[in-house]
N, C-alpha and C positions, 0 to 999 in steps of 0.2 A: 504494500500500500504506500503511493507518495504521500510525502506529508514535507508542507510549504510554511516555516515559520518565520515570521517577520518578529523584529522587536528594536528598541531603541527610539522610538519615537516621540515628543513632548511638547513644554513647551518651552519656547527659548524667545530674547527677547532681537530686536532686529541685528544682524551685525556680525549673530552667535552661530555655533557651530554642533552638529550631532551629527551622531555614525548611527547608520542603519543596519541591522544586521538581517539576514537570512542564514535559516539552516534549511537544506534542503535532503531527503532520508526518501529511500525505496527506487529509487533509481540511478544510474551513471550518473554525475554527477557533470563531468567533464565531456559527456557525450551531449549535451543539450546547450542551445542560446540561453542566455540568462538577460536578464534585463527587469530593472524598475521602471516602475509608473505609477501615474499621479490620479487623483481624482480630486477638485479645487470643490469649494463648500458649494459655488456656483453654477459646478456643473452638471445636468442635464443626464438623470442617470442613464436615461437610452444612448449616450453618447458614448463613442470609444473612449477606454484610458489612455489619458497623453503620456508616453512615452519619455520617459527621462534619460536612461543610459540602460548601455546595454553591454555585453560581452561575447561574442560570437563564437560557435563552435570551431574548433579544428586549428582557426586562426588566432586568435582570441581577439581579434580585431574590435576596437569601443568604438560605441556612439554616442555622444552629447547631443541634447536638444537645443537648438537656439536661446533658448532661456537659463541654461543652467552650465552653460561651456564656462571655463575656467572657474568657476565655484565647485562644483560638483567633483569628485571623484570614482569611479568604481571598480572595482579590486577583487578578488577572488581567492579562497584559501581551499585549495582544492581536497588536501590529505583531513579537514575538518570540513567540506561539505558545505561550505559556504561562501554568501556573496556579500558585499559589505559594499553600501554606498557613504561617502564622507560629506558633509554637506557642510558648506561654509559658506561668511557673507551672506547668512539668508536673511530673508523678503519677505516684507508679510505677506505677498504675492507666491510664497512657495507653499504657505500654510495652503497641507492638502491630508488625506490619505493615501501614503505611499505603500504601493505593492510588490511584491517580488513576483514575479515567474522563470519559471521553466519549461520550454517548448521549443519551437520549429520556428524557424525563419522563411521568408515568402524568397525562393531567388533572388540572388542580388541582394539581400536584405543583411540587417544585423541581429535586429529585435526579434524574441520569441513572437508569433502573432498566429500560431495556428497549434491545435494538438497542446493547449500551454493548461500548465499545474499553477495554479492561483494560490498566494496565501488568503489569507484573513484583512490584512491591512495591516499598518503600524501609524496613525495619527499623529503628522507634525503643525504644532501649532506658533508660527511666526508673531507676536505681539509684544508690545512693549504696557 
């Protein structure tokens, strides 16, 4: 059985800095896209999640989103099953629910977005 656990999320004041973790358990770990994403208080739950960063199979090749290039980090500890995004410089604009997946990539692509293991969520909240 997969099992997709997020943690590390809170709240922090504009400026500040938190590490997101995933553990990820019941499958290759190192055989799959990994990638987070977002869901803003705002959005539209029929709408897709916005894509934050990703880690690509085979190559390990990253993506950053327009919004979160040089803040953001994402890192992978493969022999502990996990992915770890660093967030820094945030925005109250970043307060969202961040998720982790694991899954398949479209062609050409980076990001899990088809066949993907969802966590739970982990809740970051941007406010001062």
């Amino acid at each position: 059985q997969v099992q997709v656990m997020e943690s590390g999320g809170g709240l922090v004041q504009p400026g500040g800095s938190l590490r997101l973790s995933c553990i990820v358990s019941g499958l290759n770990f190192d055989s799959y896209d990994l990638g987070w994403f977002r869901r803003a208080p705002e959005q539209a739950p029929e709408k897709e999640l916005e894509e934050v960063s990703c880690i690509r199979e085979g190559d390990d090749r990253l993506y950053y989103s327009d919004a979160v290039k040089g803040r953001f980090s994402i890192s992978k500890d493969s022999p502990r099953n996990t992915l770890y995004l660093e967030l820094n410089s945030l925005k109250p604009g970043d307060t969202a629910v961040y998720y982790c997946a694991a899954g398949r990539r479209f062609s050409g692509g980076v990001c899990p977005r088809q066949s993907n293991y969802w966590g739970q969520g982990t809740q970051v909240t941007v406010s001062s």
